[in-house]
TORTI-516156 format. One line per field, with one value per atom (N, C-alpha, C): residue in one letter; x, y, z. Coordinates in steps of 0.001 Angstrom, whole numbers, always signed. Layout:
% residues N
resn: [a:...]
east: [X:...]
north: [Y:...]
up: [Z:...]
% end
This chain:
% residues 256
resn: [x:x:x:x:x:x:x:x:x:x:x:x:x:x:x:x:x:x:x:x:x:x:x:x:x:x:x:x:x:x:x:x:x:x:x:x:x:x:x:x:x:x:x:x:x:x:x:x:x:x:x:x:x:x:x:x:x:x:x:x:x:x:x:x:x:x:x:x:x:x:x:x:x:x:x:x:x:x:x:x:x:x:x:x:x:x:x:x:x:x:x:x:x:x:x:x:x:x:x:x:x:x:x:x:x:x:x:x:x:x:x:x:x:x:x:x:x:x:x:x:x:x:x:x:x:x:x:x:x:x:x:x:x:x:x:x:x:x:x:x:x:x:x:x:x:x:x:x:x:x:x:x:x:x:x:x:x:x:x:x:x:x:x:x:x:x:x:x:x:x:x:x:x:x:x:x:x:x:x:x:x:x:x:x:x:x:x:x:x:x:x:x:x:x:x:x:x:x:x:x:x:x:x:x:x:x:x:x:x:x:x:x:x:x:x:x:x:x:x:x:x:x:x:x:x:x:x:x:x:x:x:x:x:x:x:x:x:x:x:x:x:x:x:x:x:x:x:x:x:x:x:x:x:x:x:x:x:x:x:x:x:x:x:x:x:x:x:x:x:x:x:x:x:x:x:x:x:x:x:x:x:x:x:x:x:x:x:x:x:x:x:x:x:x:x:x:x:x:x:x:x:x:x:x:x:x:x:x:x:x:x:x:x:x:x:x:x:x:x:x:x:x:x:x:x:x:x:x:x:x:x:x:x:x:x:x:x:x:x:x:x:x:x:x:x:x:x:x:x:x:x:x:x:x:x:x:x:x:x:x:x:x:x:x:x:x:x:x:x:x:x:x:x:x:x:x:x:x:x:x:x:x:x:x:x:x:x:x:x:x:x:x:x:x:x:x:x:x:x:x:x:x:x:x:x:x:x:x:x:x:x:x:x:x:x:x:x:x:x:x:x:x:x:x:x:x:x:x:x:x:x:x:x:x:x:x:x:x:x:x:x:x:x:x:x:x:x:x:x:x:x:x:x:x:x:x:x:x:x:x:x:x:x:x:x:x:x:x:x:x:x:x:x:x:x:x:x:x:x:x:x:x:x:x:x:x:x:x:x:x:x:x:x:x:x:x:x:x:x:x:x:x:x:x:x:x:x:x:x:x:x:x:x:x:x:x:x:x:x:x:x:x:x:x:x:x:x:x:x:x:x:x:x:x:x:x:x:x:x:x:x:x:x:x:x:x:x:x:x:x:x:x:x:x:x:x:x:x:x:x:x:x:x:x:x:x:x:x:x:x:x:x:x:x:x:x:x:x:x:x:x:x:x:x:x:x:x:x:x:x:x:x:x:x:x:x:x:x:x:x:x:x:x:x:x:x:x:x:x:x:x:x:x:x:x:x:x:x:x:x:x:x:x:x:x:x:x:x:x:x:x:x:x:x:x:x:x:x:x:x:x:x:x:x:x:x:x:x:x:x:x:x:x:x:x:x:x:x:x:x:x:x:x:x:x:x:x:x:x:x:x:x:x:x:x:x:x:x:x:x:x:x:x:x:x:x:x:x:x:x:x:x:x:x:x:x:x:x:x:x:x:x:x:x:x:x:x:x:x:x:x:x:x:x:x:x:x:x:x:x:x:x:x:x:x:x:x:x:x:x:x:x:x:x:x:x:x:x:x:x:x:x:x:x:x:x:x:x:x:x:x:x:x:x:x:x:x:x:x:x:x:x:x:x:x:x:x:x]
east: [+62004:+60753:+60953:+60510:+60978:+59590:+59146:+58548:+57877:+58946:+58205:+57427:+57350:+56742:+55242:+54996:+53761:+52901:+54016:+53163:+51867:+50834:+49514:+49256:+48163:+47778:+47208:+46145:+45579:+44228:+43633:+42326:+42554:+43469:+43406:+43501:+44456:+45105:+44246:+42932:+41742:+40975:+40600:+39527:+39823:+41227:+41871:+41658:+41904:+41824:+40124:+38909:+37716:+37347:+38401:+37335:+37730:+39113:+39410:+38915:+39100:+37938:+36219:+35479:+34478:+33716:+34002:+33534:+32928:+32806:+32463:+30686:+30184:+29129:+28785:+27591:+27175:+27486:+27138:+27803:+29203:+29732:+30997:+31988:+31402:+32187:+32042:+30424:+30525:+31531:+31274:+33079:+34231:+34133:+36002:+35879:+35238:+35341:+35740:+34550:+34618:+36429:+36978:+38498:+39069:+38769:+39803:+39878:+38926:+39292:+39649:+39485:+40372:+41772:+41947:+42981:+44055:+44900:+45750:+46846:+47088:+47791:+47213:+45692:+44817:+44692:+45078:+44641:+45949:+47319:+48342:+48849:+48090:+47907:+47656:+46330:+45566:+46271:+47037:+47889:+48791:+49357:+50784:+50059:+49310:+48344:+48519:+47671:+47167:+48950:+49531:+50839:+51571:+51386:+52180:+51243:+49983:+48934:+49454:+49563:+50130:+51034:+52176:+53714:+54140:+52736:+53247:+52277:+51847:+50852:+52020:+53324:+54080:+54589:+54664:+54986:+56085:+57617:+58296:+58171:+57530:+56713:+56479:+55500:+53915:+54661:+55914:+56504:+57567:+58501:+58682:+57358:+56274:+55526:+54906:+54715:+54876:+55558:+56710:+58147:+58081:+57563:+57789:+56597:+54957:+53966:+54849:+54590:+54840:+55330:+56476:+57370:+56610:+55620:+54308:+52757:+52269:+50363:+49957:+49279:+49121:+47690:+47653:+46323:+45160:+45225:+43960:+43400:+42307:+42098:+42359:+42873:+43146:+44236:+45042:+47024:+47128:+46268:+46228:+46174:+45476:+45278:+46497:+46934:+48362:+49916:+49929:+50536:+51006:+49755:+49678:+50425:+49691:+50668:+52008:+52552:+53770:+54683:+54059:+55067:+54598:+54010:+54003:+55019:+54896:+56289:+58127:+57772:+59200:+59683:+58668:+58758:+58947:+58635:+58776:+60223:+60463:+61970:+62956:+62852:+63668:+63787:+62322:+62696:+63603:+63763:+64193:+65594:+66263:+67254:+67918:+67345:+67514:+68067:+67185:+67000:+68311:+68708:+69592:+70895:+71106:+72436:+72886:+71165:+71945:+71790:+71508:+71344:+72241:+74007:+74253:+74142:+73980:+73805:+72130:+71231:+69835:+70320:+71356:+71470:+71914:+72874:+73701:+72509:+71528:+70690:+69497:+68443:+67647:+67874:+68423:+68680:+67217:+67424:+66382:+65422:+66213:+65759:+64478:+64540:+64048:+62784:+62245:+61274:+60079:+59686:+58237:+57184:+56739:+55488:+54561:+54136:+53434:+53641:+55187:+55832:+55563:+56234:+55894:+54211:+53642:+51826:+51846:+51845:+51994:+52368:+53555:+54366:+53853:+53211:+52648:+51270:+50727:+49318:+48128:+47660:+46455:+45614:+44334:+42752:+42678:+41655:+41656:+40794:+41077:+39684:+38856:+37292:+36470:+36361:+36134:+36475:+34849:+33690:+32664:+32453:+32731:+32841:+31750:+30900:+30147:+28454:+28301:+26853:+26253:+25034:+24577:+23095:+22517:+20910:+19777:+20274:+19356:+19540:+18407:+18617:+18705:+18298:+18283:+19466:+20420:+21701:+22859:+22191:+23329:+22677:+21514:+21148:+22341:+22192:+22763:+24056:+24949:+26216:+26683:+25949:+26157:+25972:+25464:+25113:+26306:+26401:+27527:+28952:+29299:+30370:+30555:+29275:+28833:+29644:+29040:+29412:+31067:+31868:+32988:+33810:+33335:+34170:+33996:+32775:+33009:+33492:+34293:+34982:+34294:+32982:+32127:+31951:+32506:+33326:+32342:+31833:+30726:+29615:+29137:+27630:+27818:+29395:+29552:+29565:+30048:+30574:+28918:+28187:+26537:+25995:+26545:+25574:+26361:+27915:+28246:+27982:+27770:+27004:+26185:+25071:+23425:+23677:+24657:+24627:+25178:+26618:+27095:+26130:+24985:+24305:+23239:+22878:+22149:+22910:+24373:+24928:+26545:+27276:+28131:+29227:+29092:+30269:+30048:+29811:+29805:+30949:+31752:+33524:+33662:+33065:+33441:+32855:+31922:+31371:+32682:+32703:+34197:+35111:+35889:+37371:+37044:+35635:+35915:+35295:+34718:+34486:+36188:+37398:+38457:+38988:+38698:+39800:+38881:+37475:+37152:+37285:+37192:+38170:+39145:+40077:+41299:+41137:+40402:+40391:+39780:+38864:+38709:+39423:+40712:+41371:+40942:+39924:+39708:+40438:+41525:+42367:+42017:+41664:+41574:+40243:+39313:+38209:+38550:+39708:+39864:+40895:+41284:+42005:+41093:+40063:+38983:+38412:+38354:+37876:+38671:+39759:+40976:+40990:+41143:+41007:+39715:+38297:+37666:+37993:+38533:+38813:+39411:+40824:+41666:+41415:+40586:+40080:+39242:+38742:+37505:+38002:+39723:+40310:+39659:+38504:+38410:+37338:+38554:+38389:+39289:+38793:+39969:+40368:+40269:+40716:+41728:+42249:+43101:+44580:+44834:+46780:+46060:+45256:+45131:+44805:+44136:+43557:+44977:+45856:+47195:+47819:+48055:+48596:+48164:+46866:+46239:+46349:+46277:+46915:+47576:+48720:+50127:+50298:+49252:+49247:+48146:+47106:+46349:+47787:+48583:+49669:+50372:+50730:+51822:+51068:+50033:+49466:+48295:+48427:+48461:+49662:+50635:+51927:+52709:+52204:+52305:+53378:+54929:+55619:+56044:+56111:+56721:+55652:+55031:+53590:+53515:+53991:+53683:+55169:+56112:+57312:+57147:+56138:+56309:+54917:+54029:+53065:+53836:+54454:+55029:+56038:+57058:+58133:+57559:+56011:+55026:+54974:+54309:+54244:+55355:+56640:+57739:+58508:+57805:+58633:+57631:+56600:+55538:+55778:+54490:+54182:+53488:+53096:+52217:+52283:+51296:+51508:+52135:+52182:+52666:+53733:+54468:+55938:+57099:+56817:+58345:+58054:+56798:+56651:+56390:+56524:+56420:+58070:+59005:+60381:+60996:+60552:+61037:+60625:+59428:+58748:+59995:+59534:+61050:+62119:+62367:+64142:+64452:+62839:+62729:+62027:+61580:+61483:+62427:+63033:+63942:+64945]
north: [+99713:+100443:+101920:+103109:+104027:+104438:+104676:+104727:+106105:+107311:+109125:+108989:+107664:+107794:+107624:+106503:+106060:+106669:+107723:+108520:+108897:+108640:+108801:+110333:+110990:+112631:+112500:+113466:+113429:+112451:+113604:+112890:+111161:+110269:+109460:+108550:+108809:+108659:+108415:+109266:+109161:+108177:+108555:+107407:+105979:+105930:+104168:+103562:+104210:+104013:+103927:+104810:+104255:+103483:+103148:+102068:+100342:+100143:+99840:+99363:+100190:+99997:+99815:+99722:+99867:+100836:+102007:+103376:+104656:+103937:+104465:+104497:+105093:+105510:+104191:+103763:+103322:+104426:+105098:+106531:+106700:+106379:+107057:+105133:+104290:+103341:+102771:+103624:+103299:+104094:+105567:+106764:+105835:+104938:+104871:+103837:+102756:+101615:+102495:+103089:+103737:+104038:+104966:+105793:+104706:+103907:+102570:+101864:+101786:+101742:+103036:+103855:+104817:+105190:+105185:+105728:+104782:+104034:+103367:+103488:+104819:+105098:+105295:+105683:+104961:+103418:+102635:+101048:+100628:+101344:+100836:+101905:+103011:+103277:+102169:+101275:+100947:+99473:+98604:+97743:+98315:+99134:+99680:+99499:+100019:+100641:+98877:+97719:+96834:+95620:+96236:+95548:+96043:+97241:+97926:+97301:+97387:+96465:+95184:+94157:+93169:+92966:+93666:+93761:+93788:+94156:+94927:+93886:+93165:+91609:+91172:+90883:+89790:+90365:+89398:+89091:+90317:+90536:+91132:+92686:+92708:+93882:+94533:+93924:+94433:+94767:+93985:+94699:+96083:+96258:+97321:+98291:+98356:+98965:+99846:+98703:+99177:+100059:+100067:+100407:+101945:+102004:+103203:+104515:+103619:+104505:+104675:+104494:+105060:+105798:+106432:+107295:+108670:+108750:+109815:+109963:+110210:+109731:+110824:+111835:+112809:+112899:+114087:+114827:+114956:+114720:+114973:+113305:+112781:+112151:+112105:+112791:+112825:+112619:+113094:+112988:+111492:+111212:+109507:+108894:+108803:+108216:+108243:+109333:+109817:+109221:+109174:+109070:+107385:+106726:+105477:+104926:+105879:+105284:+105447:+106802:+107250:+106150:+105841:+104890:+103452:+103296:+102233:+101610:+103392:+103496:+103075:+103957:+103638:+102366:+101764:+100297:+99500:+99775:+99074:+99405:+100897:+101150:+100535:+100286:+100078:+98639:+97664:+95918:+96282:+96972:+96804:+97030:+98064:+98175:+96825:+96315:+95160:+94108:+93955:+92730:+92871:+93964:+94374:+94851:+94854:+94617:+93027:+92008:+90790:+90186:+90755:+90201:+89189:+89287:+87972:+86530:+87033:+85867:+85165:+85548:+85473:+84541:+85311:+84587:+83033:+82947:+82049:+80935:+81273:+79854:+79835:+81027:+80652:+81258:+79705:+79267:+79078:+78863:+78584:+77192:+76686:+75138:+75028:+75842:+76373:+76825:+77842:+78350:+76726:+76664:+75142:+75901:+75460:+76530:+76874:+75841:+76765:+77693:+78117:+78594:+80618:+79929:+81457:+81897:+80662:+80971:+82078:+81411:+82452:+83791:+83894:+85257:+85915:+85585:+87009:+86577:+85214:+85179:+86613:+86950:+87757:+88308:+87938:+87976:+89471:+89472:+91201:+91799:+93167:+94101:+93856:+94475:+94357:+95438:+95263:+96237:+95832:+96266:+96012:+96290:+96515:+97213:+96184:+95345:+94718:+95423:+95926:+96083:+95227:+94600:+93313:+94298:+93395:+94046:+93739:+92679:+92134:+92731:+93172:+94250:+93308:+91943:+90984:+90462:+90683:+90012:+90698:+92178:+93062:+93085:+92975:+93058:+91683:+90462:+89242:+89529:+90156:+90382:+91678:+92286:+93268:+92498:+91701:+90618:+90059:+88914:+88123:+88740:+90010:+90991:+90944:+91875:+91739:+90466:+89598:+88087:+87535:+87625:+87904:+88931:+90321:+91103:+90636:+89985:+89667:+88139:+87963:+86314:+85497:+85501:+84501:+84023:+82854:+82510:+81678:+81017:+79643:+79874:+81180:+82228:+82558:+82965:+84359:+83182:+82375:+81124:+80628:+80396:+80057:+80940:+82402:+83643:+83788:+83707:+83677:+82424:+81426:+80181:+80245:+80875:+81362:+82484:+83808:+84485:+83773:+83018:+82074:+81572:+80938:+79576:+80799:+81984:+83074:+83785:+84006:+84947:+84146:+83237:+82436:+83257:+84589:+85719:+86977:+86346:+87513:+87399:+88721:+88176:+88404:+89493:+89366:+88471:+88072:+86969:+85347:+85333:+84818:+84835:+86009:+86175:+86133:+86586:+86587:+85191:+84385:+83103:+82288:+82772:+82249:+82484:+83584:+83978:+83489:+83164:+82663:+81299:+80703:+79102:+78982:+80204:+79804:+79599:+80707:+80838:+80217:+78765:+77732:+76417:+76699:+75574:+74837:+74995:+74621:+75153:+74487:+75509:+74830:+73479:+73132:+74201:+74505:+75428:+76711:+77078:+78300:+78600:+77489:+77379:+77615:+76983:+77231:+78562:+79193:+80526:+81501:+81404:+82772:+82220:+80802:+80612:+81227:+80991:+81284:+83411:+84137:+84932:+85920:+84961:+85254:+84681:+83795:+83647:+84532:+85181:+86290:+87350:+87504:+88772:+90300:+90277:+92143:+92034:+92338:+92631:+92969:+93985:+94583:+93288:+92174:+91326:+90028:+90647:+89587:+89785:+90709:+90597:+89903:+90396:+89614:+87928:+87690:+86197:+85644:+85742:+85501:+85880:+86302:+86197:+84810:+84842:+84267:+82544:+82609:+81551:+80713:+81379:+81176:+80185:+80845:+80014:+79191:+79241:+78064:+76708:+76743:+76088:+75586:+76341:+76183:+75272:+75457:+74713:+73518:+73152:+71927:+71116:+71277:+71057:+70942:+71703:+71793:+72608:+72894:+73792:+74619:+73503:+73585:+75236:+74576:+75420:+77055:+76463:+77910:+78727:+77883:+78899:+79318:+78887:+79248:+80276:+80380:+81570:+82820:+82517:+83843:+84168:+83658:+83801:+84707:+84537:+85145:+86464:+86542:+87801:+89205:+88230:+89047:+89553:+88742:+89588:+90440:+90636:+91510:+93049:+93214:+95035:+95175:+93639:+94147:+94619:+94838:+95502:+94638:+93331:+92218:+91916:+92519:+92061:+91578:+93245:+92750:+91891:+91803:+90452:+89246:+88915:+87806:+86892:+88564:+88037:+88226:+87930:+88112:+86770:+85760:+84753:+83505:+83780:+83648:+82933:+84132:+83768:+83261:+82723:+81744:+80299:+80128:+78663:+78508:+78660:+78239:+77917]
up: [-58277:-58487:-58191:-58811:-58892:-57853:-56390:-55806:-56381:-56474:-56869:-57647:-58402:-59504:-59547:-58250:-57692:-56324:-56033:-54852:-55189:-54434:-55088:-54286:-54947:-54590:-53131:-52701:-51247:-51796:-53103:-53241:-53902:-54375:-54455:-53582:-53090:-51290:-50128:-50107:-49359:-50063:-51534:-52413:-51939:-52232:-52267:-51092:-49956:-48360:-48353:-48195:-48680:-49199:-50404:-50979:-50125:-49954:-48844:-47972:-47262:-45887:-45995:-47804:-47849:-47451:-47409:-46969:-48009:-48991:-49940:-50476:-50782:-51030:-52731:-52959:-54460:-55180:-55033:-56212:-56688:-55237:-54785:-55928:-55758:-55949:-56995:-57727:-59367:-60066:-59228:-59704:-60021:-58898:-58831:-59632:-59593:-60488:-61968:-62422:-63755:-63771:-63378:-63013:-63568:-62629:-62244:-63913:-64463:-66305:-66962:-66770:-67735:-66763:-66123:-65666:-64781:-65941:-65743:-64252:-63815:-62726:-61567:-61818:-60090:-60688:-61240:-61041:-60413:-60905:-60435:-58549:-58285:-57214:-56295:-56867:-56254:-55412:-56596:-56850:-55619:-56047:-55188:-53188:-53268:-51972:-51094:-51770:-51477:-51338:-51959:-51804:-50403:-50582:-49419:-47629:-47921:-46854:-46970:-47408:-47537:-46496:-47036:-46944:-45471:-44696:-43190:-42581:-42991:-42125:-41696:-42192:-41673:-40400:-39679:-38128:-37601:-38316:-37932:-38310:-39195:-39953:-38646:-38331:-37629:-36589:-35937:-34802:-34749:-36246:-36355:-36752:-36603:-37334:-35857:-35017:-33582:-32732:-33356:-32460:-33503:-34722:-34922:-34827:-35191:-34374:-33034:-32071:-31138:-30625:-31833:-31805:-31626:-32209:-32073:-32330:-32310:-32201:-32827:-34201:-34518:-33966:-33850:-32904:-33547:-35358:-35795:-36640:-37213:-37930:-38655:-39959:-40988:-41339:-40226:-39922:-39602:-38539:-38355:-40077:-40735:-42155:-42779:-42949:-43431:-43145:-41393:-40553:-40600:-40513:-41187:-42310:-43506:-44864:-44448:-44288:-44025:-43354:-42339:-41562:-42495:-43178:-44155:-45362:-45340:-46543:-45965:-43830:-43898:-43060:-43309:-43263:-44356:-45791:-46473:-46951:-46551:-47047:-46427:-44981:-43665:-44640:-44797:-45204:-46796:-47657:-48456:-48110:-47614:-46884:-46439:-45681:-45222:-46082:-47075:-47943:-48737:-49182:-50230:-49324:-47589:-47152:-46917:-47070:-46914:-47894:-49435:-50405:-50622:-50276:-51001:-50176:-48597:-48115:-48520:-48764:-49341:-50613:-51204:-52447:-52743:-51271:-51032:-49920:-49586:-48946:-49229:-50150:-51169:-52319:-52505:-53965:-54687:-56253:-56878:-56591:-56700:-56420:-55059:-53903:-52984:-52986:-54214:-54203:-54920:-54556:-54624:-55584:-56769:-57240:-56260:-54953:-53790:-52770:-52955:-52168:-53503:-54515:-55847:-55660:-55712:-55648:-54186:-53491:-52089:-51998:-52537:-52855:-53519:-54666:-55957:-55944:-55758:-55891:-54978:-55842:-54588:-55361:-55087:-56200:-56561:-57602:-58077:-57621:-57325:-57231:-58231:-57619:-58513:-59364:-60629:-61807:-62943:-62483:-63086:-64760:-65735:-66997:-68114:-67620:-68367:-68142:-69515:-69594:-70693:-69829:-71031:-71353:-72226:-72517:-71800:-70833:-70049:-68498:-68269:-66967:-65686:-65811:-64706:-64555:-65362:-65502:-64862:-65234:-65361:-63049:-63365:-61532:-61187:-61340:-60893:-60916:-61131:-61799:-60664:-60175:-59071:-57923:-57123:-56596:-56118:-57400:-57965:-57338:-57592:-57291:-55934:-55472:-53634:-53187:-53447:-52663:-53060:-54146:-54336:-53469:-53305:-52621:-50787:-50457:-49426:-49136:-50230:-50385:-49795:-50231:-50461:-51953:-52053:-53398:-53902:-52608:-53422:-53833:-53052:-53219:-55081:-55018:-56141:-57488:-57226:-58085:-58894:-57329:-58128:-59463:-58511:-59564:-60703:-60721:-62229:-63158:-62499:-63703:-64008:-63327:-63756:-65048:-64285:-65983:-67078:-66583:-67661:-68686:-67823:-68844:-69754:-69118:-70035:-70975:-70733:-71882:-71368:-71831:-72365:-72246:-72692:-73245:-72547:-71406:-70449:-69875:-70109:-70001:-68455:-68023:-66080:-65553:-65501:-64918:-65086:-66535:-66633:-65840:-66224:-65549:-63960:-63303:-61764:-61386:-62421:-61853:-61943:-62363:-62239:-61034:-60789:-59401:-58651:-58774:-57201:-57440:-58392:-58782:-57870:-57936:-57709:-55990:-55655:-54016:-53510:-54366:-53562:-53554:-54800:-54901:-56240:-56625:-57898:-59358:-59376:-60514:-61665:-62189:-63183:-64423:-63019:-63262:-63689:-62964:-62912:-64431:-64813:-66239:-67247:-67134:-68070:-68234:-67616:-66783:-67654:-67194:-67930:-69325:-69933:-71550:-72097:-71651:-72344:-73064:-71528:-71305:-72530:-72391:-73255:-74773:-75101:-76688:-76972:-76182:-76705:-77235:-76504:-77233:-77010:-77595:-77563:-76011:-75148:-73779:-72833:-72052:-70822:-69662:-69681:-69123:-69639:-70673:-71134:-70211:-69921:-69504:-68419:-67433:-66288:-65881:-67211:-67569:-68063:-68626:-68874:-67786:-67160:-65430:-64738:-64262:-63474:-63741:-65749:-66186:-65985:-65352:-65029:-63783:-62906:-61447:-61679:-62319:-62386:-62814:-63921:-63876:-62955:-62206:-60774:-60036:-59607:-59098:-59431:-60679:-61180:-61576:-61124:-61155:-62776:-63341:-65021:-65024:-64249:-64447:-65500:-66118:-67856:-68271:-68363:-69619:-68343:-66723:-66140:-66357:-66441:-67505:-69100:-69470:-70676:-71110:-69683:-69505:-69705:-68291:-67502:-68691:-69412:-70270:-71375:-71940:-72645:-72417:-70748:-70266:-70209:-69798:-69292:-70758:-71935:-73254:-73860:-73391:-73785:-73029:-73362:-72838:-71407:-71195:-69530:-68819:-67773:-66631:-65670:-66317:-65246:-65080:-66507:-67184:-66005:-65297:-64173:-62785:-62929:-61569:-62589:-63723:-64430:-64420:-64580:-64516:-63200:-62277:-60671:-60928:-61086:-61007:-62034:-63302:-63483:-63052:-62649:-61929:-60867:-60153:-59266:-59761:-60821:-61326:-62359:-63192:-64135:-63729]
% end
């Protein structure tokens, strides 16, 4: 990954961290949502941001992460924010370092055979931001559907799950209500649901949620134990143009 390429600015840098932390204003978070569809490199900021948070939960992480704050405490708030990512980054550099001086022993005791489709689900699975871009004609819908969102972003799945079947049964082809009644499928375990969810998705075609409904696809598979059809998702993805392409073929080269 060519990291220079994804350094995000100050003002995105602050936005992403707000929105984040939920610190953002209704004004402030209809802005970024909007961005967040035209502007392909704050969505993959955003991506990058939430990976790098991820990355530093794990156990040994969190203790170099320790060992290197401490090295100094910056004096203002804003340096703290900064200070943060920074040592985020040279943590993720320090584990890559790592990974790639013991790459061949890695290579030599996980083997393919090793990775379990619940073991791949684990590794790349992780639900989407919310990305609102549906305006219907019905002003009660388009209210239920903000709602609906609310209770999703606070992974309340069974709340959010009710309110997208209510718009469902009023407008059928309401494609977000769709695609986010899949991912909260997925995050209750209901994948057979959540299959249905990304197909209807992806037959509708003229919509900004198809690469992702063809992603998500993929692991509804894995975890119906359908390997076959989830190699022959991802195999889809990784000869295409997506944004998903090169974590489709990392995925890949751990089930085949």
């Amino acid at each position: 990954m060519n990291l220079k390429k994804y350094m995000m600015s100050d003002m995105n840098f602050d936005r992403i961290e707000d929105f984040l932390d939920g610190g953002l204003s209704d004004d402030q978070l209809k802005e970024f949502e909007k961005d967040l569809l035209d502007d392909t490199d704050l969505q993959m900021e955003l991506d990058l941001h939430q990976e790098v948070d991820e990355a530093i939960m794990e156990n040994d992480i969190m203790d170099l992460r320790s060992k290197l704050e401490a090295i100094e405490i910056p004096p203002k708030e804003q340096e703290k924010r900064k200070f943060k990512y920074l040592t985020k980054w040279n943590i993720v550099a320090a584990s890559l370092a790592l990974f790639i001086g013991l790459g061949s022993l890695m290579f030599l005791v996980n083997n393919k055979s090793s990775y379990s489709n619940e073991k791949v689900y684990s590794n790349y699975y992780k639900p989407y931001a919310i990305v609102n871009n549906s305006r219907s004609a019905d002003a009660n819908i388009d209210n239920m559907l903000v709602t609906a969102l609310k209770s999703y972003e606070a992974r309340d799945y069974h709340t959010a799950l009710t309110l997208f079947k209510q718009i469902l049964d009023k407008d059928s082809t309401n494609i977000t209500s769709n695609f986010y009644s899949g991912i909260s499928n997925l995050e209750i375990n209901e994948y057979h649901k959540a299959n249905k969810n990304f197909t209807r998705v992806i037959k509708h075609k003229n919509n900004l949620f198809i690469e992702q409904s063809e992603w998500y696809l993929g692991f509804c598979y894995l975890m119906t134990n359908e390997r076959d059809k989830a190699i022959k998702q991802f195999n889809t993805i990784a000869r295409g143009n997506s944004f998903y392409k090169a974590k489709a073929q990392e995925i890949l080269s751990k089930l085949e």
